[in-house]
MIBATI-130872 format. One line per 2 residues: number of its first residue (from 1); their letters; for each residue x, y, z of C-alpha. Coordinates in nm, 4 decimals, always signed. Layout:
<recs>
NUM) a) X Y Z | ...
</recs>
This chain:
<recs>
1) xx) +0.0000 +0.0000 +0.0000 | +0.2005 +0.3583 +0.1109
3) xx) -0.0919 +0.0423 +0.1024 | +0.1098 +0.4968 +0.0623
5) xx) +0.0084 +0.5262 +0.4465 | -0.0431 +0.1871 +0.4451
7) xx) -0.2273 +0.0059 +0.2379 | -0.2607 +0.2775 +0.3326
9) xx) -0.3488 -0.1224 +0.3186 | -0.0301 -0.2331 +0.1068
11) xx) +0.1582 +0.0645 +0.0061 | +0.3950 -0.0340 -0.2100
13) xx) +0.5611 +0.2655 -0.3035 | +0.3654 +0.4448 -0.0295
15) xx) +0.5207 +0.8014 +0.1373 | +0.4455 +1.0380 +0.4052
17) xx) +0.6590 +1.3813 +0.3866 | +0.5733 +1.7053 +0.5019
19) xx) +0.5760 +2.0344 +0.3040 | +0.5915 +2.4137 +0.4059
21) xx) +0.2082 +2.5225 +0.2412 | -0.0428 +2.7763 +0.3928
23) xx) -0.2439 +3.0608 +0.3115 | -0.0225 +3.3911 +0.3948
25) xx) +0.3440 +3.4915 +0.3122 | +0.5675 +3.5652 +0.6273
27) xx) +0.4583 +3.9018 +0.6605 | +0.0901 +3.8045 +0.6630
29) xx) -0.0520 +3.8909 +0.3278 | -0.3725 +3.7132 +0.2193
31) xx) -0.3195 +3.4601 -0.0681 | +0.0788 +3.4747 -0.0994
33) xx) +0.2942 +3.1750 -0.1267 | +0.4948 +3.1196 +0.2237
35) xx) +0.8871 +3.1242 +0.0727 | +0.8392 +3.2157 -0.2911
37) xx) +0.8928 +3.5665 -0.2262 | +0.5389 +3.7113 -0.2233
39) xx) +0.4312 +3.5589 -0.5580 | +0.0426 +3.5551 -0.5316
41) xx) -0.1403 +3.1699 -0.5339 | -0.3382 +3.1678 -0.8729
43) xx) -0.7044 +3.0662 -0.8726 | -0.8733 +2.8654 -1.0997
45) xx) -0.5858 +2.6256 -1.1920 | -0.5406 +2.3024 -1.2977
47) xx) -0.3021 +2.0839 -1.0910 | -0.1500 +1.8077 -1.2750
49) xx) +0.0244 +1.4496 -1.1246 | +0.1796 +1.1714 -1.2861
51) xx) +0.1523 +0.8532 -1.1109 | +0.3734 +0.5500 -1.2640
53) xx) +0.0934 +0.2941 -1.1890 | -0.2867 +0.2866 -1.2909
55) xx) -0.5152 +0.2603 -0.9449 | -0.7163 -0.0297 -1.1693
57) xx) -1.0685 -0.0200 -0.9872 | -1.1853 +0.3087 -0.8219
59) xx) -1.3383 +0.1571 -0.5260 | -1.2127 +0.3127 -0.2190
61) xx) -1.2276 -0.0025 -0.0204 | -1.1902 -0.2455 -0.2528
63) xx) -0.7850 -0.3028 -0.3290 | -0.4494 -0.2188 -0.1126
65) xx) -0.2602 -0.0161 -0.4046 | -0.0980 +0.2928 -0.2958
67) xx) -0.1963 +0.4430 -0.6795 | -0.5731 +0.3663 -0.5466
69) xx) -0.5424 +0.4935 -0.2029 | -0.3456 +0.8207 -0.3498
71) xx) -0.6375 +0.9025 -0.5849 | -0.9092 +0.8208 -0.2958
73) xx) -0.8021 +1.0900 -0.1046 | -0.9574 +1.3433 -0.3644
75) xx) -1.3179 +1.2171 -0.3401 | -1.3304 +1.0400 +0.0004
77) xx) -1.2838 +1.1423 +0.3148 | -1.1833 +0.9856 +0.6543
79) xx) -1.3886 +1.0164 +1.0244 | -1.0434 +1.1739 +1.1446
81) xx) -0.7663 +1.2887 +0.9803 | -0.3684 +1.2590 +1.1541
83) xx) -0.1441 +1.5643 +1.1536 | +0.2274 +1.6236 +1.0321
85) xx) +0.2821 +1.5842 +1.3893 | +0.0981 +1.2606 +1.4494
87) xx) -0.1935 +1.4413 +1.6648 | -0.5414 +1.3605 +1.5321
89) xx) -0.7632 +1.6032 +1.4146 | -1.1488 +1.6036 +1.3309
91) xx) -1.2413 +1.5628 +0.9799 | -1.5925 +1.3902 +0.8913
93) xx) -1.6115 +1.3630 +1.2593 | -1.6183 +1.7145 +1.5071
95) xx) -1.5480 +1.5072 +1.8103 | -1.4966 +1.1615 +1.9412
97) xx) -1.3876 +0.9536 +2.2472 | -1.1808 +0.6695 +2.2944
99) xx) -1.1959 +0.4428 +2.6097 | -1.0907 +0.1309 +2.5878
101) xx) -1.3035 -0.0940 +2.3576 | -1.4889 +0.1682 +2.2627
103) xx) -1.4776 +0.4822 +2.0157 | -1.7450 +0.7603 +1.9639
105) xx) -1.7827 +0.9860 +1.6810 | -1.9976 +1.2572 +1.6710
107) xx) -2.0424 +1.3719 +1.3193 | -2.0274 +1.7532 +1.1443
109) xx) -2.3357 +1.8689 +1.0739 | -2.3884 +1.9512 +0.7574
111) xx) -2.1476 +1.7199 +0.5994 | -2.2863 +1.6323 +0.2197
113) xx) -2.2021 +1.3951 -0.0447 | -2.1018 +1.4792 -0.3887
115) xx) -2.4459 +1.3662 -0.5099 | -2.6178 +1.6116 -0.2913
117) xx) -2.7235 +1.3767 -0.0022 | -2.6421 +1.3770 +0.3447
119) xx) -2.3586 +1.2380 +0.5192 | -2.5073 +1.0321 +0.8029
121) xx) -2.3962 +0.8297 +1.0978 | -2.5812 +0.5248 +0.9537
123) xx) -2.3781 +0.6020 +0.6731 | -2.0232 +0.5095 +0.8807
125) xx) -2.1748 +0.2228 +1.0079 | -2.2890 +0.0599 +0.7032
127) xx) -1.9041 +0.1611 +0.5657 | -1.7698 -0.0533 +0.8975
129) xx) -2.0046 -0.3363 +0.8584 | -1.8947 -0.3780 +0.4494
131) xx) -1.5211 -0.3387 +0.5691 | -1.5764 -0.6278 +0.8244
133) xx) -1.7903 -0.8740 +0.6461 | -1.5080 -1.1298 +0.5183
135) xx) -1.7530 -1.1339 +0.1958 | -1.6688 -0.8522 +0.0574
137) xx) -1.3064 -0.9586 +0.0420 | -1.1511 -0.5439 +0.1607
139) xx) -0.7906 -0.5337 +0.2503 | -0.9055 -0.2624 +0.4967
141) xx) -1.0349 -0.5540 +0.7138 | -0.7808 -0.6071 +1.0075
143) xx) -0.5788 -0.3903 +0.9067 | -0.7614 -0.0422 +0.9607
145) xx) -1.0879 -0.2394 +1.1320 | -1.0241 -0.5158 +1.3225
147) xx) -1.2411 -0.8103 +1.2666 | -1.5109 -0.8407 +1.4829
149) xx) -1.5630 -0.4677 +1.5336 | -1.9045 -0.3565 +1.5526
151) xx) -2.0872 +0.0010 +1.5393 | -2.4362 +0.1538 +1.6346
153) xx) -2.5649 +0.5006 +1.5575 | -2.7973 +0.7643 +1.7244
155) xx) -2.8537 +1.0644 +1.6054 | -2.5151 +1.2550 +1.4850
157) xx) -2.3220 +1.0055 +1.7268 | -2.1422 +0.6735 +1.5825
159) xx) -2.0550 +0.4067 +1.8626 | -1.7712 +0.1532 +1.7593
161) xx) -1.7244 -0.1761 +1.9439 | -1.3769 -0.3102 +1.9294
163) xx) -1.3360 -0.6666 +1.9926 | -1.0116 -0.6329 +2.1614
165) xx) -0.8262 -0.3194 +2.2738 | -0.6243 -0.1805 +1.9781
167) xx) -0.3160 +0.0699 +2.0489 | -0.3585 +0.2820 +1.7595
169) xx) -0.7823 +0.2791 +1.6823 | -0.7804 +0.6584 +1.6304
171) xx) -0.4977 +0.6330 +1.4097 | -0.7066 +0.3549 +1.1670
173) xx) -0.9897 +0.5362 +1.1141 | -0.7539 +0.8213 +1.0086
175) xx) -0.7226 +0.5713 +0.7053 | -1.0546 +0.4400 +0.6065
177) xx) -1.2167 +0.6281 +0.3759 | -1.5924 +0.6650 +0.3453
179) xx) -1.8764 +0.5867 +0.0950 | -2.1538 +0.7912 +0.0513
181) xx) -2.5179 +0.5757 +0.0298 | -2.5480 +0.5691 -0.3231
183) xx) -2.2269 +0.3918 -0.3532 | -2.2660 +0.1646 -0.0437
185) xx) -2.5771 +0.0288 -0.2301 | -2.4399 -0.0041 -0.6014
187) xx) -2.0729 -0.1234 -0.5672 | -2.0264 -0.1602 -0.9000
189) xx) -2.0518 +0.2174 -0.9584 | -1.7559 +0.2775 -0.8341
191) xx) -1.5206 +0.0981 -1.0261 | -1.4991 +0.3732 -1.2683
193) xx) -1.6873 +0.6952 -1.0896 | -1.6417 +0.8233 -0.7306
195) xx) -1.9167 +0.8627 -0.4618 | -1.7769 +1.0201 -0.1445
197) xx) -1.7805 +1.3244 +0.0797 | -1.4256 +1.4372 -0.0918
199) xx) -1.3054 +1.8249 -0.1781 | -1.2840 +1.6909 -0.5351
201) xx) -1.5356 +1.5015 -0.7865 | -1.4132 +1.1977 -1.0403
203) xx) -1.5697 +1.3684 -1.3671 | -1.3588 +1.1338 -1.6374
205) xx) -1.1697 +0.8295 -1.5885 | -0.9454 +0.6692 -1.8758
207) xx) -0.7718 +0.4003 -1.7556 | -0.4250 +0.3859 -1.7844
209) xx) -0.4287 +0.7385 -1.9552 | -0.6074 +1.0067 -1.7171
211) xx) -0.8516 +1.0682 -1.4092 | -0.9785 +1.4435 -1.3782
213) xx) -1.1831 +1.5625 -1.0576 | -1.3270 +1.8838 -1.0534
215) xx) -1.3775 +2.1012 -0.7247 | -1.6762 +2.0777 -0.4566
217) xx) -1.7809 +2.4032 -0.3662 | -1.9353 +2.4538 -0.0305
219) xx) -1.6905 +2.1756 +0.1109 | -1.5982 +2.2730 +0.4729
221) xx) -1.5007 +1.9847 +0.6602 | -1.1616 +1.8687 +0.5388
223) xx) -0.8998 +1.7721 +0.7898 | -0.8395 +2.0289 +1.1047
225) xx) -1.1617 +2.2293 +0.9352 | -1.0051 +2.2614 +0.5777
227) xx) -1.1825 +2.4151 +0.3115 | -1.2382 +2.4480 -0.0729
229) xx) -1.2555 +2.8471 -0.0358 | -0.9028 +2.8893 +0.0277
231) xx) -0.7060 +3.1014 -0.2379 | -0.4857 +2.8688 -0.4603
233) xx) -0.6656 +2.5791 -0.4473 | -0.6777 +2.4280 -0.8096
235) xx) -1.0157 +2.4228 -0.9855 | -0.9112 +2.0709 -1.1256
237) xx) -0.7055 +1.8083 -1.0643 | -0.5933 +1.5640 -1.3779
239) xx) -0.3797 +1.2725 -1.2487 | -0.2061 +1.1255 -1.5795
241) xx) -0.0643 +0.7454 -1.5546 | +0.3093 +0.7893 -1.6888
243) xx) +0.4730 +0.4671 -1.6486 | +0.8176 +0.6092 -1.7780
245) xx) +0.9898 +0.7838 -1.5248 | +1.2013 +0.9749 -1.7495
247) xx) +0.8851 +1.0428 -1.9373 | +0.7324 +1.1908 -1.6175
249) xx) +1.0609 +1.3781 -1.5366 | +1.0480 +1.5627 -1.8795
251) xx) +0.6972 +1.6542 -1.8237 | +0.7552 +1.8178 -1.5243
253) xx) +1.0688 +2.0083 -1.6667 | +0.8125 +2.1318 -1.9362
255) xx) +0.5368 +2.2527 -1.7368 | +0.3257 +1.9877 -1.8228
257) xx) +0.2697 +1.8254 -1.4828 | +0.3320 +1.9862 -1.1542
259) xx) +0.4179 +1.7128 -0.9060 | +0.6059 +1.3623 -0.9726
261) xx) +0.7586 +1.1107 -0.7493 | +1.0503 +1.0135 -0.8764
263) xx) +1.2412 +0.6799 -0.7517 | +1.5791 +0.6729 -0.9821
265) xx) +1.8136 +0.8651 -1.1399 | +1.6418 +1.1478 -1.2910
267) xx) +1.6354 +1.3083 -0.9281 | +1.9355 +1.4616 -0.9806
269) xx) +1.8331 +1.6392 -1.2856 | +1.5647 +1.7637 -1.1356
271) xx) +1.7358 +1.8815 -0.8077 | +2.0182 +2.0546 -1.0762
273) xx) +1.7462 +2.1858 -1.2542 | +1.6476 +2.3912 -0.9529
275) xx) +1.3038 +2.2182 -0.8569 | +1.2172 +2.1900 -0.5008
277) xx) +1.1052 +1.8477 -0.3783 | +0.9056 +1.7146 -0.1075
279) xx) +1.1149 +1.4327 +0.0747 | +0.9163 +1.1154 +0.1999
281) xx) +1.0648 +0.8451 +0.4266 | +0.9779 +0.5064 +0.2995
283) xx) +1.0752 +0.1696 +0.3675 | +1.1860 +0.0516 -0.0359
285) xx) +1.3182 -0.2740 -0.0436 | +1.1448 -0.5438 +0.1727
287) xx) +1.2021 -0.9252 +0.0555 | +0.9019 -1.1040 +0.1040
289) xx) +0.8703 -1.5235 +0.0425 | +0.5850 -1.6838 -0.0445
291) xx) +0.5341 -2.0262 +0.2551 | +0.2300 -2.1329 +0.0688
293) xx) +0.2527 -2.5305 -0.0021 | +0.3680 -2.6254 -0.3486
295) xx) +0.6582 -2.3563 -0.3211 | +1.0279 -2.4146 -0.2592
297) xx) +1.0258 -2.0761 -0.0077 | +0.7635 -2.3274 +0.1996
299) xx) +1.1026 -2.4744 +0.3092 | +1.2560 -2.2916 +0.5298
301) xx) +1.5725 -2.4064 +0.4741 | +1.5203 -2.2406 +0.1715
303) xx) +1.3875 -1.8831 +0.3236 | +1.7247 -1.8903 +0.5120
305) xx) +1.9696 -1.9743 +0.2528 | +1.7965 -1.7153 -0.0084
307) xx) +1.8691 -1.4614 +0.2649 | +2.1773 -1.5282 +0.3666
309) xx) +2.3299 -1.5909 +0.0278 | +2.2997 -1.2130 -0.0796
311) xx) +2.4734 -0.9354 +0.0653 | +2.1744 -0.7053 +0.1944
313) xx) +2.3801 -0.3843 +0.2421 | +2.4737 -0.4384 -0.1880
315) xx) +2.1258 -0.4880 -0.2334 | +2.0925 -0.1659 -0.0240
317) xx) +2.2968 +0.0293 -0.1928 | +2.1612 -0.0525 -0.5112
319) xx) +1.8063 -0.0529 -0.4706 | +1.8573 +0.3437 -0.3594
321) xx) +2.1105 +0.4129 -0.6024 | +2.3637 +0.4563 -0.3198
323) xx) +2.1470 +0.7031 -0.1592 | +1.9080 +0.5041 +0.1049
325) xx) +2.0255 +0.3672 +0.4673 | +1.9672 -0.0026 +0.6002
327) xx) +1.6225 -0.0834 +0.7167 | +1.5378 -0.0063 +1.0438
329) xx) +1.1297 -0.1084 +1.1116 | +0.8071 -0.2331 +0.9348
331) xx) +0.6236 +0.1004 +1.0305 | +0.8068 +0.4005 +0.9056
333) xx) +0.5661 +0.6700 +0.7874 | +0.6111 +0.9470 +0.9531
335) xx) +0.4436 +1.0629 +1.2179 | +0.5168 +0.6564 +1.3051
337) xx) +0.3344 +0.4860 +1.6838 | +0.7446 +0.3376 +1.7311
339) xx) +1.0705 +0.4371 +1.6976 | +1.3707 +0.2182 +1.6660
341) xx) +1.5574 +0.0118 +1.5068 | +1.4395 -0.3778 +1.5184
343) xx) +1.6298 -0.4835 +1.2250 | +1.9898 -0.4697 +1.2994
345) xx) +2.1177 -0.7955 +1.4835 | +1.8024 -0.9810 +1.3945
347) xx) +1.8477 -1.0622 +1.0279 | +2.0554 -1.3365 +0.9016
349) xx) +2.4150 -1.2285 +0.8405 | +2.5659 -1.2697 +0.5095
351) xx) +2.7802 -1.5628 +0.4648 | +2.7191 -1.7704 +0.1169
353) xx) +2.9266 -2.0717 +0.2096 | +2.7130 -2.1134 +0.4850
355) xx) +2.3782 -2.0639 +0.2686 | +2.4952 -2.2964 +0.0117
357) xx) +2.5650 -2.5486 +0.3448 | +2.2198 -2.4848 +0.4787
359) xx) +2.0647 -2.6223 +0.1218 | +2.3143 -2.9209 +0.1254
361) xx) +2.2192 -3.0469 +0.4566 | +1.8016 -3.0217 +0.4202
363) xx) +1.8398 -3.2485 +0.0843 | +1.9134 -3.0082 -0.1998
365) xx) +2.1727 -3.1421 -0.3797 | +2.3571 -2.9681 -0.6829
367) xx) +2.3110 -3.1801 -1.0158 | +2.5692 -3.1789 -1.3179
369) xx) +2.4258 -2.8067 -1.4118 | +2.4877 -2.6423 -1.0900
371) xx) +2.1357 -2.6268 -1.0012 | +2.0207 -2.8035 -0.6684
373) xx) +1.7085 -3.0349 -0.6422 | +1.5570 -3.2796 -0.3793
375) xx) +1.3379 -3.5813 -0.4640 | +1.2684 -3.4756 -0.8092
377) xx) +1.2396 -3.1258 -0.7723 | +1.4447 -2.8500 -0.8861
379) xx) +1.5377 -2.5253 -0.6375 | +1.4038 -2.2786 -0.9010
381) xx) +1.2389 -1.9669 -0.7756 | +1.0982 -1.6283 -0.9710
383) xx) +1.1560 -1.3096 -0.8076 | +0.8888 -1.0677 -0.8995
385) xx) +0.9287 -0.6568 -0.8435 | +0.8221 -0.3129 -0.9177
387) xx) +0.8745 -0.1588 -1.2098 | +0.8419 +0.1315 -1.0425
389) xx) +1.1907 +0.1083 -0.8651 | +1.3051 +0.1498 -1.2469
391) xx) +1.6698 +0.0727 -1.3412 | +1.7604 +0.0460 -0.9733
393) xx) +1.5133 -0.2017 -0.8603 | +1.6484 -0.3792 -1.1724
395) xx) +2.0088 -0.3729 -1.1009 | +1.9345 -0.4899 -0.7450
397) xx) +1.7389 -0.7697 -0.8699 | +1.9936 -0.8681 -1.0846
399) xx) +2.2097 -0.8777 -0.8079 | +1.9958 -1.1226 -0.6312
401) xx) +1.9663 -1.3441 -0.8955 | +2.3070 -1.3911 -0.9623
403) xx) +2.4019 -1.4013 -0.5494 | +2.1160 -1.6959 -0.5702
405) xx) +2.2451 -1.9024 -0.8774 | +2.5990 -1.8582 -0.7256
407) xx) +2.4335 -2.1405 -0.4330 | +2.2764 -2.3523 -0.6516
409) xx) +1.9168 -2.2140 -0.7135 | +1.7655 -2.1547 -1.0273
411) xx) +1.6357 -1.7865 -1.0172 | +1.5019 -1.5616 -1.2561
413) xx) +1.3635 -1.1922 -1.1870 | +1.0487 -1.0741 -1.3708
415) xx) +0.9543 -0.7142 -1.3486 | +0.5833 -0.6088 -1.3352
417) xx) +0.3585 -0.2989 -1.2850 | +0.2054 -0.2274 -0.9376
419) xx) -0.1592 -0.4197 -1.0671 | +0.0239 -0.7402 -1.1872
421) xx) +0.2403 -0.7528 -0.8856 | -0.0520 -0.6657 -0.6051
423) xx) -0.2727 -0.9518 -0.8423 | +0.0330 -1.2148 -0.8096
425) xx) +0.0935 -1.1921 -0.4212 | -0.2917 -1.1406 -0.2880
427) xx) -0.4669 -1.3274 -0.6060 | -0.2718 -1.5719 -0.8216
429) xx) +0.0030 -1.6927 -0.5525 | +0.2123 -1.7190 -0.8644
431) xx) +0.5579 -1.6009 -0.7372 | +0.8249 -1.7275 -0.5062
433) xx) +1.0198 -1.4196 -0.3982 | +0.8698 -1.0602 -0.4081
435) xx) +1.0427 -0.7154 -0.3557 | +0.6700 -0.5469 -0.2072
437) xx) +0.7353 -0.2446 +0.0130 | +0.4708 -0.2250 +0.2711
439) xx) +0.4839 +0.0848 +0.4025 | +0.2562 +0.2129 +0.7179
441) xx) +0.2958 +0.4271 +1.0186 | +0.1822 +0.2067 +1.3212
443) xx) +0.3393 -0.1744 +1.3344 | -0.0763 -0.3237 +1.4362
445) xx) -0.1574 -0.2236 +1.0796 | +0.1709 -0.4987 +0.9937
447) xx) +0.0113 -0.7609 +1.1671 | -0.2408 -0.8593 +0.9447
449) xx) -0.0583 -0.9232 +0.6227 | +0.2179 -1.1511 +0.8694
451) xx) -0.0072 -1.3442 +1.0391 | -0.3884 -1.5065 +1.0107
453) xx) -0.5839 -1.5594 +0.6918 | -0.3571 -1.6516 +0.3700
455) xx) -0.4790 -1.4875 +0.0545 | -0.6677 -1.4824 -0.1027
457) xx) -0.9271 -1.5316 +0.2103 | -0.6939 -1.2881 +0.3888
459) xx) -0.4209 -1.0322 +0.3746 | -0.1147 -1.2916 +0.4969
461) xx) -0.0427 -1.2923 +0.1655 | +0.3035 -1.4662 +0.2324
463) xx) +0.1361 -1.7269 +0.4037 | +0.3722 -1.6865 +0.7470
465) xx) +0.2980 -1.8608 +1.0388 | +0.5336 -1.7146 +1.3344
467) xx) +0.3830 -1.8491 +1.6470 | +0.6914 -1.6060 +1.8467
469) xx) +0.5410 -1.3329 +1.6268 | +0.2244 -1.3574 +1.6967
471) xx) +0.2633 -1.3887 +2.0747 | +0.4609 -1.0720 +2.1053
473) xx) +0.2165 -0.9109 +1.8879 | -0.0936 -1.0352 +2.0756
475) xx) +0.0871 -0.8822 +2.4081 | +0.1824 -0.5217 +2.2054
477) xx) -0.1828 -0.5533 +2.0962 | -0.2844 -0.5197 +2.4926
479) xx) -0.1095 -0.1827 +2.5430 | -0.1834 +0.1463 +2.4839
481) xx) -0.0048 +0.3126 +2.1939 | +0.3754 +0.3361 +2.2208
483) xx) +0.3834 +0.1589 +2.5519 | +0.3678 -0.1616 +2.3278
485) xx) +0.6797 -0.0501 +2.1226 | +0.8960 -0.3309 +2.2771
487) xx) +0.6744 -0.6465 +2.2198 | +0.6299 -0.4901 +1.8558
489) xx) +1.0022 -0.4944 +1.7799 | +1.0185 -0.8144 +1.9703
491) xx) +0.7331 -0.9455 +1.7240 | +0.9178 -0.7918 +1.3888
493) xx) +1.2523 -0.9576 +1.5609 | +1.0702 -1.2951 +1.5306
495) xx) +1.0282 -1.2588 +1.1580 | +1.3949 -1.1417 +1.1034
497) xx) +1.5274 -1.4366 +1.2872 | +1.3117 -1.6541 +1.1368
499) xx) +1.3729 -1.5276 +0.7579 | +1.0361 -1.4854 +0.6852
501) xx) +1.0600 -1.1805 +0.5284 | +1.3572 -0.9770 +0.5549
503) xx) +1.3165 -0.5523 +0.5017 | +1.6837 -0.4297 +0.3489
505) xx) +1.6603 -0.0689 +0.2436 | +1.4835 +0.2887 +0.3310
507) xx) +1.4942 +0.6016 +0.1548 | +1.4040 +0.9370 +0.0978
509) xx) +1.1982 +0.9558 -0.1866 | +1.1324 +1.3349 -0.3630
511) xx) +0.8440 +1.4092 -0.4793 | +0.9443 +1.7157 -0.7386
513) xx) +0.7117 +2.0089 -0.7476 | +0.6709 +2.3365 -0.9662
515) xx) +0.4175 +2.5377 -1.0128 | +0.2574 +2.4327 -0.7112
517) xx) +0.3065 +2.3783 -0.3376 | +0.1609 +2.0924 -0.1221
519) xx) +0.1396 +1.8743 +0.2336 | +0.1805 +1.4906 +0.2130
521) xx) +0.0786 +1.2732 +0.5451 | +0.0777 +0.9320 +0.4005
523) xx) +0.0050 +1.0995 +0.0532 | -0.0894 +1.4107 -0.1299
525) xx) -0.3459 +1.5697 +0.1353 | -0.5505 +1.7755 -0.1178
527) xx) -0.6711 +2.0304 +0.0822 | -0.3008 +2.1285 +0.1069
529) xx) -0.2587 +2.1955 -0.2975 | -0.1904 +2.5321 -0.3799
531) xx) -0.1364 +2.6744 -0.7301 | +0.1277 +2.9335 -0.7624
533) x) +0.1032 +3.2366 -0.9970
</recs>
């Protein structure tokens, strides 16, 4: 997502970076850009972003890409809404209460849908009860609502039942967007149209191409009392799909777009061109391996020797084009619920005698090629990854590939888009090895694609089964916010040891801007956008 606050659910370039944007200069004056030397913000603009992967299906609730949960934030909105500074501030919701298993929500009045009808509280609790009926298949289900949740509503006020404390419950529902009636009652509308409470309306969607959204007047209720009045804010928004970076790069350059993210080389001719850039913190290379049966990486002999046989700080390197740092936690969007570092220690060290040792001694045997098998079958595995990393992802998994045939193991690495890949690991189950950054901001919202369910009847879409994990998670689960930091990096340290899944690489990723200034809090917050003259 990221999923990108996780996911948004799976996030898997997902970001969270904060931006200088307001309404007044320094000195005060009405409408002037804060640090662009008094330039007025222009009205009635058109604010144009390239994303590298098409969101696929438009429904809000519906898939874990952080492509969908990017373009959601224009149309949908959330009961609460989290801060640059990790408070929580109202949003669909004026007030609320938390106390223990249960949350209250007391709704805006006021609050209307794009369609014209009212927001209501029976509206949020039909939006929990789809989210939580296993039916309707949402990645949002244990991840932003645990299962087993209930809610009630009277008047303006929602009731939620929990079914177990949760440390960060405030923080979730900062993350679940929410459907207006009309779409609650005719899914299918939304694959291709939008139905929410948003500051923006879908008005054409061409998949793979373009998605405009035009401006809601009258909209008053965005996060900490945002509004659509405010001088700057565009008049449209047209995200393009621009699978080229380069392509996206020279865009920008050309006045053509007005924000890209940009993972690979062509940073640096932005940043010499003189563009500003929004940095975002995000964890970029996590190693994921599929335990399902009727895979080699069900072996675990297998998990270990694939992890130990590369050298992760090479893979590092290379992944971030020499510009990231090692992995340090599963939960790094800023403003993160812990801070630490659970990684170093824990993984595997690299030593590829000893990986090649490991496969030797659980049965797989090299043959006359060089490639290992045992009782028949072959040690072949297929890494799949992001195209989006571009030419770095693809160096690094070239890397890997040759690190893995240097033991024995058959490996190939196939690159795909962001749909194919998020179809292989929670639909098809056709890959071995993934490279699928999850990237969230409290470790509880980990916890249901590690453990439970395997997709596609659940999120675990690894298929791990960490019984250590799971009971340091179960006691973090029990504690209030932060105070649970320790059995969460005791859980992650269970995964690490166990090579289940290894995370090898963070960075920084810009997000270029010109012509515009914006906020990002686990992505573009679109109340923030303001068009520069």
């Amino acid at each position: 997502m990221t999923r990108m606050r996780a996911l948004a659910a799976l996030a898997l370039t997902g970001s969270v970076t904060l931006a200088a944007c307001g309404g007044e200069a320094p000195d005060g004056t009405p409408g002037q850009a804060a640090g662009t030397g008094g330039a007025a913000y222009a009205a009635g603009k058109t604010f144009t972003l390239n994303l590298a992967a098409d969101p696929g299906a438009l429904d809000p609730q519906g898939a874990a890409g952080s492509s969908l949960f990017a373009l959601t934030q224009y149309a949908y909105d959330s009961l609460v809404a989290v801060a640059e500074d990790g408070t929580v501030q109202p949003q669909l919701a004026g007030s609320w209460t938390a106390d223990g298993t249960t949350l209250t929500f007391d709704l805006k009045s006021g609050v209307t849908c794009a369609d014209g009808a009212p927001f209501t509280a029976q509206t949020v609790v039909d939006n929990i009860a789809y989210v939580t009926d296993p039916d309707n298949k949402s990645p949002f289900l244990g991840v932003f609502v645990p299962a087993g949740t209930t809610a009630s509503a009277s008047g303006s006020k929602v009731t939620v039942k929990l079914p177990a404390p949760a440390p960060f419950a405030l923080n979730a529902f900062a993350n679940l967007p929410m459907v207006c009636d009309a779409g609650m009652k005719n899914r299918g509308s939304l694959k291709a149209a939008t139905n929410g409470t948003g500051p923006y309306t879908l008005t054409e969607a061409v998949p793979s191409d373009h998605y405009t959204y035009q401006l809601r007047e009258g909209y008053t209720w965005g996060p900490g009392g945002a509004t659509t009045a405010e001088p700057g804010m565009p008049a449209k928004v047209v995200v393009k799909i621009v699978a080229n970076e380069t392509t996206a790069a020279n865009q920008l350059l050309a006045g053509t777009a007005n924000a890209v993210q940009i993972t690979g080389a062509d940073a640096a001719r932005l940043t010499g061109a003189g563009l500003k850039s929004v940095g975002t913190q995000a964890l970029i290379g996590e190693q994921w391996y599929n335990h399902a049966d009727g895979h080699v990486t069900a072996d675990p002999a297998v998990r270990m020797a694939l992890t130990r046989a590369v050298d992760l700080k090479q893979l590092q390197v290379a992944i971030t084009s020499g510009k990231g740092a090692p992995a340090t936690q599963l939960a790094v969007l800023e403003p993160t619920g812990c801070t630490g570092d659970a990684v170093t220690g824990s993984v595997p060290s690299f030593d590829a005698a000893a990986a090649g040792a490991a496969l030797e001694a659980a049965g797989w045997v090299k043959g006359a090629d060089g490639v290992r098998a045992k009782g028949g079958e072959r040690l072949t595995v297929t890494l799949l990854y992001d195209g989006a990393l571009g030419s770095a992802g693809s160096g690094a998994a070239e890397l890997a590939v040759a690190a893995w045939k240097a033991v024995g193991v058959e490996a190939k690495a196939v690159q795909q888009n962001q749909t194919q890949l998020t179809g292989a690991v929670f639909g098809t189950g056709a890959w071995d090895v993934a490279w699928v950054p999850l990237n969230v901001s409290t470790p509880d919202q980990v916890m249901p694609f590690v453990s439970g369910p395997a997709a596609p009847k659940g999120t675990n879409f690894a298929a791990i089964d960490n019984a250590d994990y799971l009971a340091a998670a179960t006691r973090a689960m029990a504690a209030t916010g932060s105070e649970g930091c320790a059995d969460w990096f005791a859980a992650e340290q269970a995964l690490y040891k166990a090579a289940d899944m290894v995370p090898f690489a963070n960075n920084v990723i810009p997000t270029f801007l010109k012509g515009a200034e914006l906020s990002i809090v686990g992505s573009i917050v679109p109340t923030s956008i303001r068009m520069l003259g």
